[in-house]
VOVEX-89374 format. One record per residue (C-alpha): residue number from 1; residue in one letter; y, z, x. Coordinates in steps of 0.5 Angstrom, whole numbers. Each point is the difference from the previous one (the first is absolute). Layout:
N
+-----+--------+-------+-------+-------+
| num | residu | north |    up |  east |
+-----+--------+-------+-------+-------+
| NUM |      A |     Y |     Z |     X |
...
+-----+--------+-------+-------+-------+
# end
This chain:
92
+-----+--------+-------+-------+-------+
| num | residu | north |    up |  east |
+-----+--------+-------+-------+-------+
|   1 |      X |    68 |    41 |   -88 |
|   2 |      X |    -3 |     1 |     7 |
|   3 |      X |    -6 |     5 |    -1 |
|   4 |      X |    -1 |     1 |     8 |
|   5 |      X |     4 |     3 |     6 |
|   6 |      X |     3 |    -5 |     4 |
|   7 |      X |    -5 |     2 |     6 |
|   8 |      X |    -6 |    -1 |    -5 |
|   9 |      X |     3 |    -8 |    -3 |
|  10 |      X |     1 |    -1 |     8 |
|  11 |      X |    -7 |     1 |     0 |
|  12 |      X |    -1 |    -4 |    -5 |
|  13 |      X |     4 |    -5 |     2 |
|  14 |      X |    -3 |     0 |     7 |
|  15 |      X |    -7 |     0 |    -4 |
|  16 |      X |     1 |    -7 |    -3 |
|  17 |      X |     4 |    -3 |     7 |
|  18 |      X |    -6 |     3 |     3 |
|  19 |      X |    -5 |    -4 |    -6 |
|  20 |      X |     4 |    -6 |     2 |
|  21 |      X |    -2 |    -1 |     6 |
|  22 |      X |    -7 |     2 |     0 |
|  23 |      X |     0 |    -5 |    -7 |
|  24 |      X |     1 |    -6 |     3 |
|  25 |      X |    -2 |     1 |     8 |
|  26 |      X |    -7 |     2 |    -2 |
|  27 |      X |    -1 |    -2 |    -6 |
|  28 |      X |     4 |    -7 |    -3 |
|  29 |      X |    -1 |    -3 |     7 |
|  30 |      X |    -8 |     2 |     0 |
|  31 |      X |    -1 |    -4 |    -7 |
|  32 |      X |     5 |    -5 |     3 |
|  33 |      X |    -5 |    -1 |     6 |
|  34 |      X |    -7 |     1 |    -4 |
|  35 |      X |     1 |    -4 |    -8 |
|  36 |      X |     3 |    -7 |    -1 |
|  37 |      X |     7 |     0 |    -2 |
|  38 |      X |    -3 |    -5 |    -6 |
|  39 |      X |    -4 |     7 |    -2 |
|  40 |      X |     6 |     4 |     0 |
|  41 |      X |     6 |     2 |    -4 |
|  42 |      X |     5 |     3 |     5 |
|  43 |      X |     3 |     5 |    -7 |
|  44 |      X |    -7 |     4 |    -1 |
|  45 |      X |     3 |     2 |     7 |
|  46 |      X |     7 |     1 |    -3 |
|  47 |      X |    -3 |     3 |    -6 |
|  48 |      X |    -2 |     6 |     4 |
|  49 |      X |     6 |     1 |     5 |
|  50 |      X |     3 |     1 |    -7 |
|  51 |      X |    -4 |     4 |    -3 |
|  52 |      X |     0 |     5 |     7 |
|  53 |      X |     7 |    -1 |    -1 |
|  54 |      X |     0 |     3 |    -8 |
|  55 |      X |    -4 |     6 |     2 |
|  56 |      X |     6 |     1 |     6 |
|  57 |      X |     5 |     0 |    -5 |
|  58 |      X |    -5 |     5 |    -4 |
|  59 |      X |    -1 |     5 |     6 |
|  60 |      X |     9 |     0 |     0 |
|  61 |      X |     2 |    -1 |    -7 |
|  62 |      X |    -6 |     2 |    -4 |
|  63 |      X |    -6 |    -3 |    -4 |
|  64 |      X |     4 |    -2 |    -5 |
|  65 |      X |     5 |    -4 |     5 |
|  66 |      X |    -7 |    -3 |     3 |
|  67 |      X |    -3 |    -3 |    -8 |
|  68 |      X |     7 |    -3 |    -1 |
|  69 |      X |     0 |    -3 |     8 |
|  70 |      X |    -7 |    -2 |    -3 |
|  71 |      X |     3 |    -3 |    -6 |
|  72 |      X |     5 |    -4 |     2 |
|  73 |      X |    -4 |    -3 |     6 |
|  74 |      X |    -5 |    -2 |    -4 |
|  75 |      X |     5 |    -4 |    -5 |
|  76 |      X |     2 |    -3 |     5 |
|  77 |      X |    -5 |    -2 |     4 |
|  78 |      X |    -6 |    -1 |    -5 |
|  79 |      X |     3 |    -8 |     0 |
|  80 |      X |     1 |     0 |     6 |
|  81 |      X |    -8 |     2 |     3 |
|  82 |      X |    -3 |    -5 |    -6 |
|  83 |      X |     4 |    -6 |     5 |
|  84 |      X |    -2 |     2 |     6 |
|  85 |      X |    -7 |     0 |    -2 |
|  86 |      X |     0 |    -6 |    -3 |
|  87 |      X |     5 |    -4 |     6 |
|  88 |      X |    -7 |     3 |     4 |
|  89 |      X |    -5 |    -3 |    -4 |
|  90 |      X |    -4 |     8 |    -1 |
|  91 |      X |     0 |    -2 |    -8 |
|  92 |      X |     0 |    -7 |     0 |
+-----+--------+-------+-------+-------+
# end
C-alpha cells in the first residue's frame, strides 16, 4: 500500500528521474572515459541504479517493500554480476 501523497510519490519519482540523468551523464560516462573497459563490470553500474531504485520504492511503499525490492534483486542478479566480472576479466 502506497504510504505517501501523490505529490510526495511525484517527488519521488522525479527524485529517481532526476538520479537518472546525473548517473549515467556524469558518472558512468566519466568512468567510461577514465577506466579501461577490461577494468570494468558495466553491473556494479546497474547494481547501484538498483539499490537507488529499491530505496525509491522504500520512500513510497515503505522500508518493508524496499528489503523485499532488495531481495528479489539480489536473487536474480547475484549470478548475473559474477558473469560479468568474469566476461571482464576483474576476477580472472
Amino acid at each position: 500500500m502506497i504510504q505517501t501523497t501523490p505529490l510526495q510519490t511525484f517527488a519521488v519519482l522525479a527524485a529517481l528521474a532526476a538520479f537518472s540523468i546525473f548517473y549515467n551523464d556524469i558518472f558512468v560516462d566519466n568512468l567510461a572515459r577514465h577506466l579501461p573497459a577490461k577494468y570494468r563490470a558495466t553491473s556494479f553500474e546497474v547494481v547501484f541504479g538498483v539499490f537507488v531504485t529499491c530505496v525509491g520504492i522504500g520512500a513510497i511503499l515503505g522500508i518493508q517493500a524496499m528489503f523485499v525490492c532488495l531481495l528479489c534483486f539480489a536473487a536474480s542478479g547475484l549470478r548475473m554480476i559474477w558473469g560479468d566480472v568474469r566476461r571482464t576479466e576483474v576476477l580472472g
